[in-house]
N, C-alpha and C positions, 0 to 999 in steps of 0.2 A: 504494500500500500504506500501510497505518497501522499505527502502533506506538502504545499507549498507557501511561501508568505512573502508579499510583493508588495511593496512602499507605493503609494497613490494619494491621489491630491483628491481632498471636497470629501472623501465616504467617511460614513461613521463606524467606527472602531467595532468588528464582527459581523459587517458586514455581508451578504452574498448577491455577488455582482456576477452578470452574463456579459464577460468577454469575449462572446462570439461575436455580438456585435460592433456595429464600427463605432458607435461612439456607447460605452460602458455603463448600465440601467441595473440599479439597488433592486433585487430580487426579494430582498428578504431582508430584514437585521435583528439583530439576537446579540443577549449576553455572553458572559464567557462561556466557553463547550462548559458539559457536563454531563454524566451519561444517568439516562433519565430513565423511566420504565419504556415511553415512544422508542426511544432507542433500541432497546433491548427486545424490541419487536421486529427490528428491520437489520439483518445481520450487517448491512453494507454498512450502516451508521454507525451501529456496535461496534464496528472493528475500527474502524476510522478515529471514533473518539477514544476508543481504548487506548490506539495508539498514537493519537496524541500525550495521553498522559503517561507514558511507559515512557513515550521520550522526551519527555520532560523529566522523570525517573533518574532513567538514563545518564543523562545528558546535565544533568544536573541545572538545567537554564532552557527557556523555550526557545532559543535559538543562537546561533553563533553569530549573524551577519551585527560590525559594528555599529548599533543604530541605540543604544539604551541611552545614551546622554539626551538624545534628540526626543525620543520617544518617553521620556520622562519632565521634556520642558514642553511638549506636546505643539512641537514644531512639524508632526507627520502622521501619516494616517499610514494604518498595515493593516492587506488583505490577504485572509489565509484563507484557503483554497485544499479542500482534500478531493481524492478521487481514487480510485481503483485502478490499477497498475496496467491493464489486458487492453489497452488501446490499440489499434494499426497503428501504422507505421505514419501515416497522413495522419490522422489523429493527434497522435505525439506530435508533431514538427508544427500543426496548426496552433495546436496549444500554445506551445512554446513561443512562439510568433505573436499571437496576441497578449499572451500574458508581460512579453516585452514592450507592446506598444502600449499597454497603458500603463506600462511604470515610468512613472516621470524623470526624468533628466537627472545623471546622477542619483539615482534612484538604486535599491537593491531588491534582489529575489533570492530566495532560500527555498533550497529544495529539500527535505526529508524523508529517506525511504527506507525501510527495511528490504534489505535484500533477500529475496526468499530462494534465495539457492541456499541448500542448507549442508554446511560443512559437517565432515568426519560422521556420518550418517550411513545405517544400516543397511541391508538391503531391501525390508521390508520398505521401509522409509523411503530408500530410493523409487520401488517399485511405484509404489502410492503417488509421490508426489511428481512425477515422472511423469504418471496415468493422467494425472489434475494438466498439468501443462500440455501434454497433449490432445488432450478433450476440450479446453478451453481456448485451442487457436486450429481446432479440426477446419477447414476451410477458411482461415482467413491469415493474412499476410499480417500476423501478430508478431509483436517481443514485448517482454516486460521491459518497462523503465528500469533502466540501471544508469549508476554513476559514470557510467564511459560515453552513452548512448546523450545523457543532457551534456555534458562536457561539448559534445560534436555537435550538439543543435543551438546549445548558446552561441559555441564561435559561431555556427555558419550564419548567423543574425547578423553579423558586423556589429553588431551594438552596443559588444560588450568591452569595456575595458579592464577588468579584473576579473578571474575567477579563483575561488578556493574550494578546496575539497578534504572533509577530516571523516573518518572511519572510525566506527567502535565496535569490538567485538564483543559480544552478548554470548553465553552459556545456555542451552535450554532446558528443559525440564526440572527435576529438586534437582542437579549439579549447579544451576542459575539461581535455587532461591527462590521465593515466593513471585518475585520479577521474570525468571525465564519462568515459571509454571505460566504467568500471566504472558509473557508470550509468546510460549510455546502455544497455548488454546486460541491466539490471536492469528498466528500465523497459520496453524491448523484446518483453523474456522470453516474457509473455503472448501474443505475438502468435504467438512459434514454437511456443509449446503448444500455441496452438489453429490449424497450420498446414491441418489439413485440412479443420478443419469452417469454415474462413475461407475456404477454397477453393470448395466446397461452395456456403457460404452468395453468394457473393462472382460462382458463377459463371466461375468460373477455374480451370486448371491449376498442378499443382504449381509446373512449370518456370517459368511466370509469376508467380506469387506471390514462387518465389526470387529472379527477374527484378526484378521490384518492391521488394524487401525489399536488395537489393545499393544498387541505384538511391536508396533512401531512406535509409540508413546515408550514403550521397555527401551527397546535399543537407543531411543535418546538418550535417558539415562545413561544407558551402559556403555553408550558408546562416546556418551560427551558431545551431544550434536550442539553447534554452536551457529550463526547465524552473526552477516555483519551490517551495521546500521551505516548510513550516508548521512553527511549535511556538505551542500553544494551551495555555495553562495559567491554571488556574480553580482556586479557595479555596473551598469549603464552608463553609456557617453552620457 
């Protein structure tokens, strides 16, 4: 999953603005996240806002880009932006593109993601999550956002003049602590959403998917499966 946060001129702090269009329209505005019972009815939200606060956990601060002096004399407004990883490839680049044009001049974006390739991991575990990314870009010209992938879409904007990039590596299941348990079931999530048409796709039974999915929660454990987080932040001309 990705979290994004893009410095913008005139919106009110929480903002949700439709960057598709050419000139940027307040959808919505709302307090600070927090994860409500509505959330925990709709797993895309759930995960989203979970993982806001794990990286903030994390991370020990909601963001790395140099803006706290400014944003504490309340010289700037920041729009944060989450969304689900499984975009095309058009998709990603258009994003990308307008999310640059409305950050104003010298202006920053920060990007957040959990990388869900998941290191030192079993076989079970491979099997499963392996079956999940295959089933979720079956016919389409998909990649998940990764930290290499914005890196090549910021430069090719011309409009960037600084980029940084920092990495933390996470532990999952009890070897991570009540924080990998939490996102270990975060990063997971997806897979019990899509329990039946993974079944389905997959050629298996419920009871063996549960079967598989007990077994693969074990081997994190055992195996030490660890998981690395991104924070990308880029300075506009």
């Amino acid at each position: 999953m990705v979290q994004m946060m893009i410095q913008v001129d005139n919106f009110p702090p929480g903002s949700h603005v439709n960057i598709n269009n050419e000139h940027p329209k307040i959808l919505e505005h709302k307090g600070n996240p927090s994860i409500t019972s509505s959330s925990l009815c709709n797993p895309c939200i759930y995960i989203l806002e979970m993982q806001h606060h794990i990286f903030k956990y994390l991370w020990k601060n909601n963001f790395s880009t140099p803006i706290t002096e400014r944003l504490e004399a309340g010289s700037m407004r920041v729009l944060e932006i989450g969304l689900a990883p499984e975009l095309c490839l058009n998709e990603q680049s258009n994003l990308i593109k307008n999310m640059i044009r409305v950050l104003k001049p010298c202006g920053w974006i920060e990007f957040m993601i959990f990388n869900l390739n998941l290191y030192n991991s079993g076989p079970y575990t491979t099997r499963l999550t392996q079956a999940y990314d295959s089933y979720i870009n079956y016919g389409r010209e998909c990649n998940r956002i990764d930290e290499e992938q914005l890196y090549n879409m910021l430069v090719s904007t011309q409009r960037i003049q600084t980029i940084d990039i920092k990495n933390k590596r996470t532990l999952l299941g009890t070897s991570g602590g009540r924080i990998g348990e939490l996102l270990c079931d975060v990063l997971l999530q997806p897979l019990k959403s899509h329990k039946s048409e993974l079944c389905e796709y997959m050629g298996i039974c419920i009871k063996e998917f549960d079967e598989m999915y007990i077994i693969m929660l074990q081997e994190i454990n055992d195996y030490k499966t660890f998981c690395i987080s991104h924070r990308i932040y880029a300075k506009k001309y």
